[in-house]
C-alpha positions in Angstrom: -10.9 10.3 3.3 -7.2 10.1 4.4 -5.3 13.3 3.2 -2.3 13.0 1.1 1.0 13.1 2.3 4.2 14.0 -0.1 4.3 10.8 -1.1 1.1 10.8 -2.3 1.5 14.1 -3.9 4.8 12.7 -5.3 2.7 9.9 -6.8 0.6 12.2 -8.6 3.6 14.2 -9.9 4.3 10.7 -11.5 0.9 10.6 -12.7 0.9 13.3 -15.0 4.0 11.9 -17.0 4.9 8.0 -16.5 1.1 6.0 -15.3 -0.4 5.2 -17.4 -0.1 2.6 -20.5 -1.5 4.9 -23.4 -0.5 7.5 -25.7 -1.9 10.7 -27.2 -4.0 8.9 -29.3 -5.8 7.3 -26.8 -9.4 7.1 -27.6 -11.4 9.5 -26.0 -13.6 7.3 -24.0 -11.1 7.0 -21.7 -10.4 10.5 -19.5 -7.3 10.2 -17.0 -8.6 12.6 -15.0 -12.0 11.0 -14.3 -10.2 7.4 -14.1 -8.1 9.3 -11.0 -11.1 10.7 -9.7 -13.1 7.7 -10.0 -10.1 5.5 -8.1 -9.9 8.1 -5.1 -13.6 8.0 -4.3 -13.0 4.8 -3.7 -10.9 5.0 -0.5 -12.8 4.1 2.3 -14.6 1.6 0.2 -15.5 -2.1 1.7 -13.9 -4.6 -0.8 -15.7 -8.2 -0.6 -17.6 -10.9 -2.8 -15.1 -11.5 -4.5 -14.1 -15.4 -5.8 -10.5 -15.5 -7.0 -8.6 -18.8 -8.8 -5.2 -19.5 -8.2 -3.3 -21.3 -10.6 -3.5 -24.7 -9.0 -7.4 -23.9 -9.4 -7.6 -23.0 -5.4 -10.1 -20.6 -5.0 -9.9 -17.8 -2.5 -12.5 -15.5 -1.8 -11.3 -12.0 -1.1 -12.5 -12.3 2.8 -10.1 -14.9 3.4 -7.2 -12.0 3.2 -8.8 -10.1 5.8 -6.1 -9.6 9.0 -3.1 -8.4 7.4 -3.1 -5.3 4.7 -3.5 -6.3 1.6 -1.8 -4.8 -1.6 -4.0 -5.3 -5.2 -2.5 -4.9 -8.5 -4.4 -5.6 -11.5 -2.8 -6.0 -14.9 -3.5 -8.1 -17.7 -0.9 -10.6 -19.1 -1.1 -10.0 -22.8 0.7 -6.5 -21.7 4.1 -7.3 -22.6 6.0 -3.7 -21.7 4.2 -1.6 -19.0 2.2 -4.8 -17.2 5.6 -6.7 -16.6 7.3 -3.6 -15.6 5.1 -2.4 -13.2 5.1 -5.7 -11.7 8.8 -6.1 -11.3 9.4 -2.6 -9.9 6.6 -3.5 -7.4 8.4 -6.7 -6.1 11.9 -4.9 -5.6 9.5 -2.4 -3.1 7.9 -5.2 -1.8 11.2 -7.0 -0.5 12.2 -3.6 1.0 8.9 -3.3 2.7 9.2 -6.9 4.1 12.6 -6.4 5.4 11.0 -3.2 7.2 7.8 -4.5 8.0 8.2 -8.2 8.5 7.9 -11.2 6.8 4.0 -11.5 7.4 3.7 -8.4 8.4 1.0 -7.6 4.9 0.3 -10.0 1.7 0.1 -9.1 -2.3 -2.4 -10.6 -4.9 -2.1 -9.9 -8.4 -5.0 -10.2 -10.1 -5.9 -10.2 -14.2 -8.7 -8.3 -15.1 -8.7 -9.5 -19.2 -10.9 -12.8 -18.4 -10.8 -13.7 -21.9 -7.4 -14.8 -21.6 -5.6 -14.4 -17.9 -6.4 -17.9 -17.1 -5.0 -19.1 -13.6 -2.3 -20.9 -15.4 -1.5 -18.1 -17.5 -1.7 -15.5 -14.1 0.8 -18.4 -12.9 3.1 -18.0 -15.4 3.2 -14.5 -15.4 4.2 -14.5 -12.4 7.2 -16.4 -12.6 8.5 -14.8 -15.8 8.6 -11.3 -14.0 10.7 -13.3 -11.1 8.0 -13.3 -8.2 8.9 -15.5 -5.9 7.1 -14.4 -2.4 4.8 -16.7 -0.4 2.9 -14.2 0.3 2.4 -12.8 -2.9 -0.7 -14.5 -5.3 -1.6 -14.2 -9.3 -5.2 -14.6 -9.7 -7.7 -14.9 -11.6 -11.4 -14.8 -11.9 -14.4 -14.6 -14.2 -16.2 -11.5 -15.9 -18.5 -11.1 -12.9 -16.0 -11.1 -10.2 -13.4 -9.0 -11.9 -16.4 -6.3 -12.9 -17.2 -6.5 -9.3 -13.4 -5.9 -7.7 -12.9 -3.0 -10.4 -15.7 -1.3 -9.2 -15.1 -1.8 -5.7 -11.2 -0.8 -6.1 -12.1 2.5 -8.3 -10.6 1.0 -11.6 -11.3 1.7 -15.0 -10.3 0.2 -18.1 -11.4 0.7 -21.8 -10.6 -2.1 -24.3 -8.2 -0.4 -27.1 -6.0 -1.1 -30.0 -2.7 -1.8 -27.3 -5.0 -3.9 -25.5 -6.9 -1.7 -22.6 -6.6 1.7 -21.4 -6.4 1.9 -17.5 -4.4 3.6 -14.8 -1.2 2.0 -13.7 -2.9 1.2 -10.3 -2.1 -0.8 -6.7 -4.6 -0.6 -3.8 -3.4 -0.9 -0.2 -5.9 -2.2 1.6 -6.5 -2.5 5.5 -7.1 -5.2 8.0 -10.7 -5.3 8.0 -11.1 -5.0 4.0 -11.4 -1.3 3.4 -9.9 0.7 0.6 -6.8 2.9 2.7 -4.7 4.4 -0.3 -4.4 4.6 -3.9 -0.4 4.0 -5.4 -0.5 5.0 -9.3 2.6 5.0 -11.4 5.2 2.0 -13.3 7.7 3.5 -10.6 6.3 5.3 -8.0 8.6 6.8 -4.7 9.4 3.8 -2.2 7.3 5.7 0.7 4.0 5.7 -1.2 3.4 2.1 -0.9 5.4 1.5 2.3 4.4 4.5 4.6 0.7 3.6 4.1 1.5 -0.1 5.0 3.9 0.8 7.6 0.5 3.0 9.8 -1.8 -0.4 9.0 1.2 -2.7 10.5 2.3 -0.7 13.5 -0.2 2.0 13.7 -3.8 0.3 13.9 -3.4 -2.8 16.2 -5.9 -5.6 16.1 -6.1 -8.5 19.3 -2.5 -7.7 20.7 -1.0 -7.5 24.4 0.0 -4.3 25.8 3.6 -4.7 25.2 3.1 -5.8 21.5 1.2 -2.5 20.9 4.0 -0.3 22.7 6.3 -2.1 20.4 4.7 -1.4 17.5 4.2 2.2 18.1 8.0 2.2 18.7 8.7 0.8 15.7 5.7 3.1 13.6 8.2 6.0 14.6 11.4 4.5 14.1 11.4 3.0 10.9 12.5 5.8 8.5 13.3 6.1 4.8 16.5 6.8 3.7 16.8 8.2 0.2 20.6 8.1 -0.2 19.7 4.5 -0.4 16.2 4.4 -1.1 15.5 1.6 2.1 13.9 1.8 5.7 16.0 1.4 8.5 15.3 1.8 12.3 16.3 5.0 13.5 16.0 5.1 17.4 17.1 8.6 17.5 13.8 9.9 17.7 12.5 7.7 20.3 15.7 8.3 22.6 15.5 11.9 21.7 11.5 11.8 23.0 12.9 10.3 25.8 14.9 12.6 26.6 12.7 15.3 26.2 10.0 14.0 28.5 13.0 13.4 31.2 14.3 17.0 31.3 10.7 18.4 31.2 10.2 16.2 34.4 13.3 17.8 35.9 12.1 21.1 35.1 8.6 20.7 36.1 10.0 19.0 39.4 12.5 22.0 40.1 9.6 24.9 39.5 7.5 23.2 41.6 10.4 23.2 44.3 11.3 27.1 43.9 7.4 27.5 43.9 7.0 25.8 47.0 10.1 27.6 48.3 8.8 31.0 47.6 5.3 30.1 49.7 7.0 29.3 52.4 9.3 32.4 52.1 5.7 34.5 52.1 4.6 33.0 55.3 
């Protein structure tokens, strides 16, 4: 299991007060601190066999994302206050992690887990009525079976209640080859929680790449920083010239030891 960083520890700050959509009378079938528990074992965890409909009734099964990280939210469009919010507040990070990632550097689905009524068309609509506009980014849907099977696989409860369900405010990050990576709970979580993790699967773990394209991308896994005056990733080459630099002057002083040493042998003789 990966260890938390302080984003992740951030995100569980945020936890405690703003992630999840119920109140103190909640009923008490549903325990936050077991739905937590629950969604961190599953890190690590294979997610596949999974059928999903789009809303032009495409059907994509979950394999076919497998090659880029993948990020999963799941909501349910009835949810007309903390659904829509968490969904617009995970677009603006999305744009900012594309502009520091790469266009196609990771893709998004959206998927409803209430399969009475999150239809594809109505997944479709949902999206654009929260302003989603990414190519990248899909509203799914799926029946009772599938969506049972993705919950468990993702570590995520819900509990049918009077406001509709219970369930942790919840996005997966998923890598490359289909495994559960890291857990990102809250409406509005810190920017780094759902762009560092991305940012290691992108640049840190290549697949089939040339040697140059990896040295790139490690490069650019140390480069790209996040700057909280304004809350965006930039490139930063300061560290690499600075690591540079370092490795130059402890050449030169390795070098000019190994002269004096030299010197002082022959001095001996």
């Amino acid at each position: 299991m990966q260890q938390m960083s302080w984003p992740a520890c951030a995100g569980l700050c945020l936890f405690l007060s703003a992630t999840f959509a119920i109140s103190e009378s909640a009923p008490a079938d549903f325990s936050r601190e077991q739905a937590l528990a629950y969604s961190q074992e599953a890190i690590g965890r294979t997610v596949s066999g999974v059928t999903l409909t789009a809303g032009d009734g495409e059907t994509r099964a979950l394999e076919s994302f497998r090659g880029r990280p993948l990020v999963v939210s799941l909501i349910f469009t009835s949810c007309h206050h903390i659904c829509p919010s968490t969904t617009q507040y995970l677009n603006e990070v999305v744009k900012k992690a594309r502009g520091a990632l790469g266009e196609d550097s990771f893709e998004v689905i959206t998927v409803g887990f209430d399969t009475a009524n999150d239809s594809p068309g109505r997944m479709a609509e949902f999206a654009r009525s929260n302003g989603v506009t990414d190519s990248r980014w899909q509203f799914l849907a799926a029946d009772e079976a599938a969506i049972d099977a993705l919950a468990s696989q993702l570590g995520f409860i819900y509990t049918p209640s009077p406001r509709g369900f219970d369930h942790l405010i919840q996005a997966s990050v998923i890598d490359a080859d289909g495994r559960v990576y890291r857990q990102v709970y809250g409406i509005r979580f810190p920017t780094p929680q759902l762009i560092e993790p991305l940012k290691q699967l992108v640049f840190g773990e290549p697949q089939e790449q040339s040697s140059l394209s990896y040295l790139g991308n490690r490069i650019r896994l140390f480069c790209t920083v996040y700057d909280p005056a304004t809350d965006s990733y930039r490139i930063d080459i300061s560290v690499f010239i600075g690591t540079i630099v370092g490795v130059i002057v402890s050449i030169l002083f390795g070098y000019v030891l190994l002269k004096e040493w030299r010197k002082s042998i022959r001095a001996d003789q």
